[in-house]
MIFIZA-126126 format. One line per field, with one value per residue (C-alpha): x, y, z; residue number from 1. Coordinates in steps of 0.05 Angstrom, whole numbers, padded with zeros to 5 digits. Layout:
N
X <- X,...
Y <- Y,...
Z <- Z,...
num <- NUM,...
This chain:
749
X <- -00209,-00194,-00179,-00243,-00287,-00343,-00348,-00373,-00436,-00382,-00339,-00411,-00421,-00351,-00356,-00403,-00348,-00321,-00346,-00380,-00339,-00395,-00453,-00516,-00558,-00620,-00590,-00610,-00693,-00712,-00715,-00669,-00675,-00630,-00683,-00690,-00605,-00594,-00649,-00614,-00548,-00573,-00609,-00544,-00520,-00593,-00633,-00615,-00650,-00623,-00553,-00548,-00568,-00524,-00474,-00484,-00495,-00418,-00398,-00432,-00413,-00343,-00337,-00351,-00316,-00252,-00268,-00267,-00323,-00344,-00383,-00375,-00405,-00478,-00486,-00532,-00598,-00620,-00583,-00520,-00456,-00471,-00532,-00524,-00457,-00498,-00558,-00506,-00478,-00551,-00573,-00506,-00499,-00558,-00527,-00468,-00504,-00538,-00481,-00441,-00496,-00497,-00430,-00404,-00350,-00320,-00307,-00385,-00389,-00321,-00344,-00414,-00384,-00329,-00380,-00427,-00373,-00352,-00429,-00422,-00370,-00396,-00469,-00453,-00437,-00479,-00517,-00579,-00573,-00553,-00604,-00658,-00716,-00757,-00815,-00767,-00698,-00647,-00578,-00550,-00600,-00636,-00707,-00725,-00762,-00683,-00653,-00718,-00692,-00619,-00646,-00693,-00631,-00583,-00620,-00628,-00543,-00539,-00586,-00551,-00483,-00501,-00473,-00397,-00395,-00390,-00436,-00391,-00400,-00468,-00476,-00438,-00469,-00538,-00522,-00484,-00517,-00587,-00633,-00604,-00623,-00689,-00711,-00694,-00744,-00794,-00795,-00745,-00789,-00863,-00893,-00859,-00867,-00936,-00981,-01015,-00972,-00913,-00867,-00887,-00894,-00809,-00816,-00853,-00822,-00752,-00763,-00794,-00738,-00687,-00735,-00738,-00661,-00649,-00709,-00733,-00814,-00819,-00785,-00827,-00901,-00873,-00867,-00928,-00977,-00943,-00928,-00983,-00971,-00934,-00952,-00967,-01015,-01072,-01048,-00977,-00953,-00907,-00856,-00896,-00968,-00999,-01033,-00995,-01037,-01104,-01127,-01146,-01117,-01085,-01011,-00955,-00955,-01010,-01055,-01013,-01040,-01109,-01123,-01090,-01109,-01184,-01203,-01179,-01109,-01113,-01063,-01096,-01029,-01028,-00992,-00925,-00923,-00953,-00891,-00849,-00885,-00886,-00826,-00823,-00892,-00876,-00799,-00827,-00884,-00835,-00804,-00862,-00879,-00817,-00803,-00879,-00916,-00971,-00986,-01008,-00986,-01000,-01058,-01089,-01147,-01166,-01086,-01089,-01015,-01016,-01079,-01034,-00993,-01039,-01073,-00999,-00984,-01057,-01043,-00995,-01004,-00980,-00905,-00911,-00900,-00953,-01005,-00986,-01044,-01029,-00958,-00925,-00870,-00883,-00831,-00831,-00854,-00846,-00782,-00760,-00723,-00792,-00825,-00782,-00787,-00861,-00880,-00823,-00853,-00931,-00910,-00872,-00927,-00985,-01009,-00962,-00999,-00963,-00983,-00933,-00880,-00889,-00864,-00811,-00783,-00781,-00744,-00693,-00662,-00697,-00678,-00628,-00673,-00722,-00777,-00721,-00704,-00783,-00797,-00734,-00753,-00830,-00793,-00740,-00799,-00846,-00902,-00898,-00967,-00974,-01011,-01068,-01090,-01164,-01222,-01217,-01250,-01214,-01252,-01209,-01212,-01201,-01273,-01275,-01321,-01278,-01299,-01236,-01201,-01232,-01196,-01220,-01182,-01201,-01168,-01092,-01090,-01115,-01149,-01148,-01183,-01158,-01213,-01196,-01264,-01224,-01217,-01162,-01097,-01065,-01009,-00993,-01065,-01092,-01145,-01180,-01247,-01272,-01211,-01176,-01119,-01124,-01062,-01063,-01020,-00964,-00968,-01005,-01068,-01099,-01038,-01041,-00989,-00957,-00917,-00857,-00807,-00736,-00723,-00658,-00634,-00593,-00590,-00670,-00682,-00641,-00682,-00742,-00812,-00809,-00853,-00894,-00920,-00967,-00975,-00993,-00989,-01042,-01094,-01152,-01134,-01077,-01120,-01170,-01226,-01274,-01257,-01302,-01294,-01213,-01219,-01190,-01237,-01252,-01210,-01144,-01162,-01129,-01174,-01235,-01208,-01195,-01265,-01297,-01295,-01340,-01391,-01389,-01461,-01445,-01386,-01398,-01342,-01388,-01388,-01312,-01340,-01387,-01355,-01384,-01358,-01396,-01383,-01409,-01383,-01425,-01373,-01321,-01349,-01413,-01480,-01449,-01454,-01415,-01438,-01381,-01395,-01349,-01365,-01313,-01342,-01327,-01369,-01375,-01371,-01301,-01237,-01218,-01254,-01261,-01289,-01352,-01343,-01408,-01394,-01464,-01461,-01523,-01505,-01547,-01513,-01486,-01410,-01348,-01332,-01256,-01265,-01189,-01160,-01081,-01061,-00991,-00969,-00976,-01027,-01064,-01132,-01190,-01259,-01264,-01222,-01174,-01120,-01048,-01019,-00948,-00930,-00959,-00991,-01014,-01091,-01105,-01060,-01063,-01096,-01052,-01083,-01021,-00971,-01013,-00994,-01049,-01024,-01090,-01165,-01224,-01301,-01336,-01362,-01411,-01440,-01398,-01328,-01268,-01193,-01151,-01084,-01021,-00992,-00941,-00958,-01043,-01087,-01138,-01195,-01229,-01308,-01350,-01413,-01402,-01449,-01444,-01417,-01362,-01286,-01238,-01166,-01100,-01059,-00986,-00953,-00893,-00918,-00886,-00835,-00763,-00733,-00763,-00788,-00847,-00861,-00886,-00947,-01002,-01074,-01141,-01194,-01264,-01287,-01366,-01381,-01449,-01470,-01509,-01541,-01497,-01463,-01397,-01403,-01340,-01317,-01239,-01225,-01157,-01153,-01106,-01031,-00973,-00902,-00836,-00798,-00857,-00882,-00950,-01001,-01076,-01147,-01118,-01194,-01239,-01302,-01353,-01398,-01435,-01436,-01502,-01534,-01603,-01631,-01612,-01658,-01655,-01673,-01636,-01571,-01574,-01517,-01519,-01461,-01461,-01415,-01393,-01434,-01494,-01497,-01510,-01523,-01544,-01520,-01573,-01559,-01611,-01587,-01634,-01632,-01569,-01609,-01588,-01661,-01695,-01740,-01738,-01772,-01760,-01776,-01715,-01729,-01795,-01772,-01780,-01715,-01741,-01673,-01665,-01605,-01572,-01543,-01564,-01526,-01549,-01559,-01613,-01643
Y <- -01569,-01622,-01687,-01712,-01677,-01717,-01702,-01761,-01808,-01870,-01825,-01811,-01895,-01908,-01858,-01896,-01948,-01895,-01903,-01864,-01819,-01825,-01874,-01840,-01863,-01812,-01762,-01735,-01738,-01666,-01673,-01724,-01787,-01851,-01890,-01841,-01831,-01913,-01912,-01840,-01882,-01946,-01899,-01855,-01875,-01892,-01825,-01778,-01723,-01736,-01740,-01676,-01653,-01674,-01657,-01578,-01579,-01606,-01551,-01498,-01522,-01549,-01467,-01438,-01477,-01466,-01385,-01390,-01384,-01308,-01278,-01219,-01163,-01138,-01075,-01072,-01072,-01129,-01125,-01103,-01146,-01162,-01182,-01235,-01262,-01289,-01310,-01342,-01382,-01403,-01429,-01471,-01500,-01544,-01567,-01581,-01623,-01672,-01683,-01705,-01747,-01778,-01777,-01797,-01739,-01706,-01646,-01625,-01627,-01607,-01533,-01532,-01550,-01489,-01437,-01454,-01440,-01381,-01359,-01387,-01340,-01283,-01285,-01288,-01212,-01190,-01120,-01110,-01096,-01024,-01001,-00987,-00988,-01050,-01068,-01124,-01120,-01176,-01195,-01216,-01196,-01114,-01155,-01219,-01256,-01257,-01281,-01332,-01356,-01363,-01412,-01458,-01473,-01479,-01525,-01571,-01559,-01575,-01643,-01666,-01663,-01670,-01737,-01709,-01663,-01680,-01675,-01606,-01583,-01592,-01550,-01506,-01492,-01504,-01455,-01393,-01396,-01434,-01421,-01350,-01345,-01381,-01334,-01273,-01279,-01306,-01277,-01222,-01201,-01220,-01165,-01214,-01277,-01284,-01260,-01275,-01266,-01303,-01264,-01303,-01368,-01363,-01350,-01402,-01462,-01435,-01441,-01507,-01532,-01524,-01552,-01616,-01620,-01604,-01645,-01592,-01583,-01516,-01491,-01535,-01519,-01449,-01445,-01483,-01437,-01386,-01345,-01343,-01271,-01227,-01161,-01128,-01063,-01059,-01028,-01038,-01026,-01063,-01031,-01019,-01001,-01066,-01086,-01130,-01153,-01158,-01174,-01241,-01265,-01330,-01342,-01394,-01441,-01472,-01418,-01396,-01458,-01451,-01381,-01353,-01406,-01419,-01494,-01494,-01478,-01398,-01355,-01295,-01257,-01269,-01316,-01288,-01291,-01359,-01384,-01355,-01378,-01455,-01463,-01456,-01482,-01545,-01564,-01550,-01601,-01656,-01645,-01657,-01719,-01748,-01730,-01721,-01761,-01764,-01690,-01701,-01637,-01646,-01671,-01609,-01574,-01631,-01625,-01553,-01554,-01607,-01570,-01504,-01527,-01532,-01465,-01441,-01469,-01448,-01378,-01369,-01346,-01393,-01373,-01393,-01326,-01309,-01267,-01201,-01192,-01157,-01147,-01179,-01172,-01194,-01240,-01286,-01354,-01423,-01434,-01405,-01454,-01447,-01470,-01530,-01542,-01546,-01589,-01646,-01645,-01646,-01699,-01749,-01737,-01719,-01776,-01773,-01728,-01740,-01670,-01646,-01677,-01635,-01577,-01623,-01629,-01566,-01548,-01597,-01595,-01631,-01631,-01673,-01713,-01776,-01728,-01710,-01772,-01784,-01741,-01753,-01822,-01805,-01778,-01830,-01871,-01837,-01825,-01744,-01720,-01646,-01606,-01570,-01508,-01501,-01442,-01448,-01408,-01398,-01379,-01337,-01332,-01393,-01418,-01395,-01340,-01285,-01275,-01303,-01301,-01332,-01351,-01359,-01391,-01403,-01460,-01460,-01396,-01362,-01316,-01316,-01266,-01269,-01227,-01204,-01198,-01225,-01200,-01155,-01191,-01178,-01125,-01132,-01127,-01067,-01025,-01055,-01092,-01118,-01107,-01161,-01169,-01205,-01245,-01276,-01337,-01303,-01228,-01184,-01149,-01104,-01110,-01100,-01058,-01105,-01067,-01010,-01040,-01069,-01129,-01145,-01071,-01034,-00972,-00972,-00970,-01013,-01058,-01053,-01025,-00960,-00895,-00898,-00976,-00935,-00880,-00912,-00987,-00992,-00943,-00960,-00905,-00962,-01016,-01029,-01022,-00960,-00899,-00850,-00786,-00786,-00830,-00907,-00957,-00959,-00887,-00921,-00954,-01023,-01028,-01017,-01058,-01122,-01112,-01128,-01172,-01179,-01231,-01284,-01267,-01321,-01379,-01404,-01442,-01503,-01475,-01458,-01412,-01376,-01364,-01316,-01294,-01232,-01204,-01142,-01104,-01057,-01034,-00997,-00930,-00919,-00912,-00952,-01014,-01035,-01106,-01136,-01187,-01206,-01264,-01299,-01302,-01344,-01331,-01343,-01272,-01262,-01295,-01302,-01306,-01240,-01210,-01169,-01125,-01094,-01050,-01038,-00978,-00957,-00898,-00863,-00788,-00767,-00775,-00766,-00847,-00855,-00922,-00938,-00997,-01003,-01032,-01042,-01034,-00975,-00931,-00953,-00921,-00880,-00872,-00798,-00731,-00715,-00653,-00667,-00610,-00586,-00604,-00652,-00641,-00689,-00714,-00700,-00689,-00756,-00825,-00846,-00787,-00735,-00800,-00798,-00748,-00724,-00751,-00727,-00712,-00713,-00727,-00776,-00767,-00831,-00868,-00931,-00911,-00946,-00948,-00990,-01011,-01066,-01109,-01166,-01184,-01180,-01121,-01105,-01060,-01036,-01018,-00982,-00956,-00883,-00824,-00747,-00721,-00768,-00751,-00796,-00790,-00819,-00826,-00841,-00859,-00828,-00750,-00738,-00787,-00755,-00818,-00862,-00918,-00922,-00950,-00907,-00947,-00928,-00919,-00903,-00874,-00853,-00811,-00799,-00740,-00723,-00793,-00837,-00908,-00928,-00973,-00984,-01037,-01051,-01107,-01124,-01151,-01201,-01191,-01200,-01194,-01165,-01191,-01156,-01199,-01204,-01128,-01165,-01128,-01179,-01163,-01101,-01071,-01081,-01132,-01086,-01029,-01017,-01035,-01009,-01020,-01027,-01053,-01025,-01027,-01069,-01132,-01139,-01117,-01115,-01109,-01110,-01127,-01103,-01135,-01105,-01152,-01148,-01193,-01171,-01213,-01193,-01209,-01208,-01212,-01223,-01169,-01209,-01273,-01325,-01387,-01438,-01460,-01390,-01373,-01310,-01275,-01204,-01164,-01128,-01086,-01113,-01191,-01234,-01271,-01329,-01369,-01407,-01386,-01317,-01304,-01308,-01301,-01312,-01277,-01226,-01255
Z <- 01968,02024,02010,02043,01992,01952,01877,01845,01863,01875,01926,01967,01963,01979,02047,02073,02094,02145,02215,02257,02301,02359,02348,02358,02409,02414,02369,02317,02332,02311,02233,02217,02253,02265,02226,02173,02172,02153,02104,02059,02070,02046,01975,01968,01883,01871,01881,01826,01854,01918,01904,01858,01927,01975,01907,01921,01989,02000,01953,01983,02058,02030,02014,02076,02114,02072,02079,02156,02214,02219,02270,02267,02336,02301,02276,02210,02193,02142,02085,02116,02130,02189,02180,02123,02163,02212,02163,02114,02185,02210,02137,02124,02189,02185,02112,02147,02205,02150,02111,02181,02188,02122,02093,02170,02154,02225,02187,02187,02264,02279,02235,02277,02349,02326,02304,02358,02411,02374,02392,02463,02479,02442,02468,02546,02537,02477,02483,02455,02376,02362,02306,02347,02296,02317,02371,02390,02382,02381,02397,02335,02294,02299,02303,02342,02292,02254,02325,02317,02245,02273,02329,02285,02247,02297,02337,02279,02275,02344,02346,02282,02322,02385,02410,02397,02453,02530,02585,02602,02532,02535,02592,02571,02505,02531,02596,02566,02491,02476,02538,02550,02480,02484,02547,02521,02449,02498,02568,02548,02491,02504,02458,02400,02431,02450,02398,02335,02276,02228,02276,02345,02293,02287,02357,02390,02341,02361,02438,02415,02372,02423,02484,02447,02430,02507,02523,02571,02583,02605,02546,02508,02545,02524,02460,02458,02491,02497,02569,02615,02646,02588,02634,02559,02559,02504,02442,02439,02366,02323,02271,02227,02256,02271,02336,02371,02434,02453,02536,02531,02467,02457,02446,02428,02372,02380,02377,02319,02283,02307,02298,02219,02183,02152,02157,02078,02101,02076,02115,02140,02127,02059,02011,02014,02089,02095,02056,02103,02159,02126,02151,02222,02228,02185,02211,02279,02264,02230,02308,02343,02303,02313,02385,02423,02363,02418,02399,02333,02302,02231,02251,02290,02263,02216,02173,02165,02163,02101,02070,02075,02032,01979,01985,01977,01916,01886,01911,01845,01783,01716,01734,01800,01844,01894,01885,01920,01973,02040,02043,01993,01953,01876,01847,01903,01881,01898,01884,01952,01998,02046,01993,01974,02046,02054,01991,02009,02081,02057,02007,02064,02123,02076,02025,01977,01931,01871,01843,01891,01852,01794,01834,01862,01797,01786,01849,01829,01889,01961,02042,02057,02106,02098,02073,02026,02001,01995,01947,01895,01908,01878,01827,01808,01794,01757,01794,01777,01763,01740,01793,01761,01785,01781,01800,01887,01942,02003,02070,02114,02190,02242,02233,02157,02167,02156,02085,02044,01973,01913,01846,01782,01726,01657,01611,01628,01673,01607,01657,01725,01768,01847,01883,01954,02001,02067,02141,02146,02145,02219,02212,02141,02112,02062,02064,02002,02011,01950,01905,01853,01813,01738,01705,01633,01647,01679,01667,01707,01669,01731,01783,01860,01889,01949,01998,01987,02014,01987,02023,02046,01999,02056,02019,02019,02104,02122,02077,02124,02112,02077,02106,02038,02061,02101,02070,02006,01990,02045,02033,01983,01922,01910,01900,01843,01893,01909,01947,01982,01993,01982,02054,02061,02084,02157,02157,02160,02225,02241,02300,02268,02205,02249,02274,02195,02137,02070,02064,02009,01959,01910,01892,01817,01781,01764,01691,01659,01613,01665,01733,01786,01847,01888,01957,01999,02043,02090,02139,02111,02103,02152,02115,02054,02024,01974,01929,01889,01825,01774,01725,01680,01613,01550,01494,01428,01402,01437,01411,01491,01558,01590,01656,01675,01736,01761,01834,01857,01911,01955,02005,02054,02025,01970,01955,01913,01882,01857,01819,01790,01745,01745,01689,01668,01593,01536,01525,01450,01440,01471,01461,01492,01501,01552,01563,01593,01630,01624,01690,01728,01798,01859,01857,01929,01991,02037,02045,01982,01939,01950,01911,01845,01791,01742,01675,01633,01651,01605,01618,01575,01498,01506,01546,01538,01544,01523,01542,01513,01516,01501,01554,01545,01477,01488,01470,01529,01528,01590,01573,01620,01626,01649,01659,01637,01691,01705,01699,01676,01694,01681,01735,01751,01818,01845,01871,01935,01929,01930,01936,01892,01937,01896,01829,01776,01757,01709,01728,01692,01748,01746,01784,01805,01835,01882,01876,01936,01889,01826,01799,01764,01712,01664,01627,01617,01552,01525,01448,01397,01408,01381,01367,01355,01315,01270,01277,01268,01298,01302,01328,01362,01367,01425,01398,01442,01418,01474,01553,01588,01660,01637,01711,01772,01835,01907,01879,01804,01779,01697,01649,01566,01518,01452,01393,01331,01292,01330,01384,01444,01514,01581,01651,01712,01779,01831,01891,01937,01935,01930,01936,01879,01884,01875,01812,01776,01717,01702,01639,01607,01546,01527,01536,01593,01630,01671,01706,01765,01814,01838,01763,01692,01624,01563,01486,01479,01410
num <- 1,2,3,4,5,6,7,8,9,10,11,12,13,14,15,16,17,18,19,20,21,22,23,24,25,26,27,28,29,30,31,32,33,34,35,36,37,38,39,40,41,42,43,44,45,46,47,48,49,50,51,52,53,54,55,56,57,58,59,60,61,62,63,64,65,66,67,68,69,70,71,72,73,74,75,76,77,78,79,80,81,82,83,84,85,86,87,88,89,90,91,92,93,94,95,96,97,98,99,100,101,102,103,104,105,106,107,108,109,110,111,112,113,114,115,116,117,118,119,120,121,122,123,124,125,126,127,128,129,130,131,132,133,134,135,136,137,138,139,140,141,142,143,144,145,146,147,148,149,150,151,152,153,154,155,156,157,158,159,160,161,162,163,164,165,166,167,168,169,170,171,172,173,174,175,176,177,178,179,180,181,182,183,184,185,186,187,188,189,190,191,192,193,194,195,196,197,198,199,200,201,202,203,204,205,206,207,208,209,210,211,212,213,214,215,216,217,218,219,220,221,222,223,224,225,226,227,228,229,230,231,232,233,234,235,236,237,238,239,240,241,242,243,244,245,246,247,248,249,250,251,252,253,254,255,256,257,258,259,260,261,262,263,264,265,266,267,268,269,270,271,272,273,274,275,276,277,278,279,280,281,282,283,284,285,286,287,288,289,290,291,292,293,294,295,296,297,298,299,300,301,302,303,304,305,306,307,308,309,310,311,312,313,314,315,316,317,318,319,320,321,322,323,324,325,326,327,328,329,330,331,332,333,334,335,336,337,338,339,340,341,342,343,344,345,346,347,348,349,350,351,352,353,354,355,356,357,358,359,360,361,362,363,364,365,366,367,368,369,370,371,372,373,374,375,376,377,378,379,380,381,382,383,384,385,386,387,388,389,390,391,392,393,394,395,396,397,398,399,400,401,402,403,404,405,406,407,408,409,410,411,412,413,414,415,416,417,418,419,420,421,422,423,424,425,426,427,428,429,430,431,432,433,434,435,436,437,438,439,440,441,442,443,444,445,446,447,448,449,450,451,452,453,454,455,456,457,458,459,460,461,462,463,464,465,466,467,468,469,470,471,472,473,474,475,476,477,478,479,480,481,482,483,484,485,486,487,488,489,490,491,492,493,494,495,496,497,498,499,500,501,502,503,504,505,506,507,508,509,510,511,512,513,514,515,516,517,518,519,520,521,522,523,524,525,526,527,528,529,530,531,532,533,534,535,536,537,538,539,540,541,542,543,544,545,546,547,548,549,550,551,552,553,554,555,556,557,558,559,560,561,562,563,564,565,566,567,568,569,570,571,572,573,574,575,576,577,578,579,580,581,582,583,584,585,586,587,588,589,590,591,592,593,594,595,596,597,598,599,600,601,602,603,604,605,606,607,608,609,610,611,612,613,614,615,616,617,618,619,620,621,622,623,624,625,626,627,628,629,630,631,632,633,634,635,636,637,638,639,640,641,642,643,644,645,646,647,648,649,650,651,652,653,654,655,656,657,658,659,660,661,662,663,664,665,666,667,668,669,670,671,672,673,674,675,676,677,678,679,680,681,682,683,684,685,686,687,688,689,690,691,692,693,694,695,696,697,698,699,700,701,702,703,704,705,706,707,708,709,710,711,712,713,714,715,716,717,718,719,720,721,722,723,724,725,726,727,728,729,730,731,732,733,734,735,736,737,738,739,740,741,742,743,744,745,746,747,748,749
């Protein structure tokens, strides 16, 4: 270790006696500031939060400068050496920048100006990235969107530091490396650049970054809006199947801004790519503010930057990771440096939401920048509140009417349903309209499948987007969503995907223990309509809430329905007969079918059937209300898979065969539990006795519930009308219901 390093709070107070090698004048302005520099000096020894900080950056930066500057001519994919070498260089250097700027060491620019020139010299010369798998290759990187990454963070590297170089230096660097660089994602690479998407996002606030170190306005009108004439043809592809550009549409940040995000701040992408597109979106903001204020960035579209980060953090589940719509990877939470990133930032320029410093604390780490020092200051003095996740409906689509994502929680994320009715997603979207995912606190109940891919995994492509992404994680047998005829919705077509979305029936979380949310859907197969309702229910009969799920289905021909639930955990009890071959054999042959192995196959033995089986410690039973000629399977993924890039996940299907008008009503029940160290085994049976659709026509939708002890209540759904205002009385087994509303629960005594 050098002499100069920092290891106790009194050595960081004692530096700050040092003087500046070069006294900044208009440097740094891009995320750090002058102002915002004097005022973390003037709090360094009286931020705890903030000085455990600056504590591991020095030891993480102190380390790589010790091993050496390596860059190293590109070769790999992501995942490889290569690869990381440069990542590991672009996500330290900015470390190093603030800590030159705050502990006034030279040894923090003196390692930037180095590595920087290192790049200078290498990038005048640099082909074109030799794996040749992407839309848009790089330089250092085999994608532009990773080039993208490399220049957000250098140029934050380069404004912290930039008053020690020369006028020639700055030529230098800015002629051989940063506008070469800049031009060739942008102009060089227009089918990346100017788009809608997270890709173009990195894109346009990396031109922009570097425009407003340079302080150069084409650059900066560039990343912006984007580039006027691309010269792109209609229905260029990206890597992996999306539709990249349409005549007409709009491009650069901006746009970026205006057109993903719902006026709530939902990402149409998806949760797990809105946290990776916080970043660029909200450092190149903090830019803008303090450089071209007069733009009002966080201010566009009524603070849909701000409001983002909010819909991000509800868009978790009781352990924090992101619900896996779309594309996206599960275990990813908010603990992820974007993350950390996006709730300091919302915290400084938002209005100080102390909720946000509940997740601040749980970081335990912040940026080392005035929004930084913001939030551990919050947090030094107690104003942490905890941020409470309630029931929340997000619209999706730039004007919210894009259908959208709604969640319903129960108690402390007891329950919580996330059901998906929104537009299609861009590139990463699914083909599964009307589908959900449920989660007791943390632990999934009926899981989505995400995406097959192994990020960052060399030895699985490169760590890229596996062949099974398409031919499975997107198609609608993998979702717990209905299937017609063995077909994905809209046939697997992207372009006739983009063109629909589900519209919102009903929003209800006014009443914890009775929550409804209902969509339809009329596009994705032709001549069918599809009505979604599922009510969060907690009753006095049941020791926990638990959800009704009524698919109502009106076709103009008959049809084969595949109607599956993927549950994750062990197999207890059934209500009905099944055979399991000897060897196992594919369902169908494509559209997702030819992946899932036939596990067992029965019919019925009642008309309420039950399945029922243990998850992370909780019992569940699924009861449904299924007809005589109905076949029941039990599926497992992984047919067709030699090398196991899929997970082998459970499923329980019906299926209904011939059918045009039926429904699909089931209710998922939490009961009991089980623990190991005990070997206690409690309420381990399923509290129904019956589930029956006793009222199915154009204008009602009627369920029953029976109980073991007699109860038994009834659930009526006007298919109609959605007014709050509208009256209703309808007869059900000899006894008139009269209600007020779309929706009606109540006991049949």
């Amino acid at each position: 270790m050098k002499t100069h390093q920092i290891t106790t709070l009194l050595l960081i107070v004692a530096a700050l006696s040092s003087p500046f090698t070069v006294q900044a004048q208009e440097h740094p302005n891009l995320i750090l500031t002058t102002q915002g520099v004097e005022k973390v000096r003037k709090n360094l020894g009286k931020v705890p939060l903030f000085d455990t900080t600056v504590l591991q950056a020095q030891a993480e930066v102190d380390a790589e400068i010790a091993s050496g500057i390596h860059t190293p001519i590109p070769k790999d994919f992501s995942g490889g050496y290569t690869h990381q070498r440069h990542k590991r260089n672009y996500l330290i250097a900015p470390k190093a920048g603030a800590l030159y700027q705050i502990l006034q060491d030279d040894k923090y620019a003196k390692y930037i100006r180095d590595m920087l020139f290192q790049y200078e010299a290498m990038y005048k010369d640099l082909p074109i990235h030799p794996q040749e798998r992407s839309y848009a290759r790089g330089k250092l990187f085999w994608q532009c969107l990773n080039d993208s990454n490399w220049l957000v963070y250098m140029s934050q590297a380069y404004d912290a530091v930039y008053d020690t170089f020369t006028e020639e230096e700055h030529k230098r660097l800015e002629d051989n490396l940063f506008r070469p660089f800049a031009d060739f994602i942008s102009i060089g690479n227009p089918q990346f650049y100017n788009r809608i998407h997270n890709h173009s996002t990195w894109g346009n606030a990396a031109v922009g970054m570097i425009a407003l170190v340079m302080d150069d306005e084409e650059l900066l009108h560039r990343a912006l809006y984007g580039i006027k004439d691309d010269g792109l043809a209609l229905g260029l592809k990206d890597n992996d199947g999306g539709f990249i550009k349409v005549a007409g549409q709009k491009a650069g940040f901006l746009a970026n801004l205006e057109e993903p995000f719902s006026p709530e701040g939902y990402f149409t992408e998806g949760p797990y790519y809105q946290r990776y597109a916080m970043y660029p979106f909200l450092i190149f903001g903090v830019a803008m503010e303090n450089v071209k204020p007069e733009m009002k960035v966080f201010q566009y579209k009524d603070n849909v930057l701000l409001k983002g980060v909010n819909a991000l953090l509800n868009l978790t589940d009781a352990d924090g990771e992101f619900f896996p719509l779309n594309d996206g990877q599960k275990g990813m939470s908010y603990y992820t440096p974007e993350t950390i990133t996006a709730i300091d930032i919302a915290y400084h320029y938002g209005n100080k939401n102390p909720e946000l410093l509940s997740i601040v604390e749980q970081h335990g780490q912040v940026l080392l920048d005035q929004s930084g020092l913001s939030a551990a200051i919050g947090v030094r003095d107690g104003k942490v509140k905890p941020f409470v996740k309630k029931s929340i409906n997000y619209t999706d689509g730039p004007q919210g009417k894009q259908g959208g994502v709604g969640i319903l929680r129960h108690g402390n994320e007891d329950l919580t349903l996330v059901f998906k009715y929104a537009a299609q997603g861009l590139s990463h979207g699914h083909y599964d309209k009307l589908s959900y995912s449920l989660f007791n606190k943390g632990d999934e109940v009926l899981q989505d499948y995400g995406l097959s891919r192994f990020v960052n995994i060399e030895q699985k492509g490169g760590g890229n987007y596996l062949k099974e992404n398409k031919t499975w994680a997107k198609q609608t047998i993998a979702h717990n969503t209905l299937t017609q005829n063995e077909t994905s919705h809209f046939n697997g077509s992207y372009e006739t995907g983009s063109k629909y979305h589900p519209e919102l029936y009903v929003y209800d979380d006014s009443n914890e223990n009775l929550q409804v949310i209902s969509a339809t859907e009329t596009n994705a197969y032709p001549g069918t309509n599809m009505h979604r309702t599922l009510a969060m229910i907690k009753h006095e009969s049941f020791e926990k809430p638990f959800l009704l799920d009524i698919m109502k289905v009106n076709s103009e021909s008959k049809n084969q329905y595949d109607f599956p639930f993927y549950y994750l955990g062990q197999v207890i009890k059934t209500n009905f007969s099944y055979d399991s071959p000897s060897s196992l054999s594919p369902l169908g042959n494509k559209n997702g079918y030819q992946h899932l192995y036939v596990e067992g196959k029965g019919t019925p033995s009642d008309k309420t059937t039950q399945f029922s089986w243990l998850g992370d410690g909780t019992f569940y039973t699924l009861t449904t209300a299924t007809e005589k000629q109905d076949e029941l399977f039990f599926t497992r993924l992984g047919a067709n898979d030699p090398q196991f890039n899929l997970r082998r996940d459970p499923a329980f299907m019906i299926r209904r065969n011939n059918t045009d008008d039926t429904v699909f009503a089931s209710v998922i029940e939490p009961h009991g539990s089980y623990t190991p160290v005990t070997e206690l085994s409690v309420n381990s049976n399923s509290n129904i006795s019956a589930l029956k659709v006793v009222r199915n026509d154009d204008k009602y939708t009627a369920v029953t519930i029976n109980v073991h002890k007699g109860d038994s209540s009834v659930f009526i759904l006007s298919n109609k009308k959605a007014s709050s205002s509208k009256r209703h009385q309808l007869k059900i087994n000899g006894k008139v219901y009269r209600w007020t509303g779309p929706f009606h629960f109540t006991n049949m005594k």
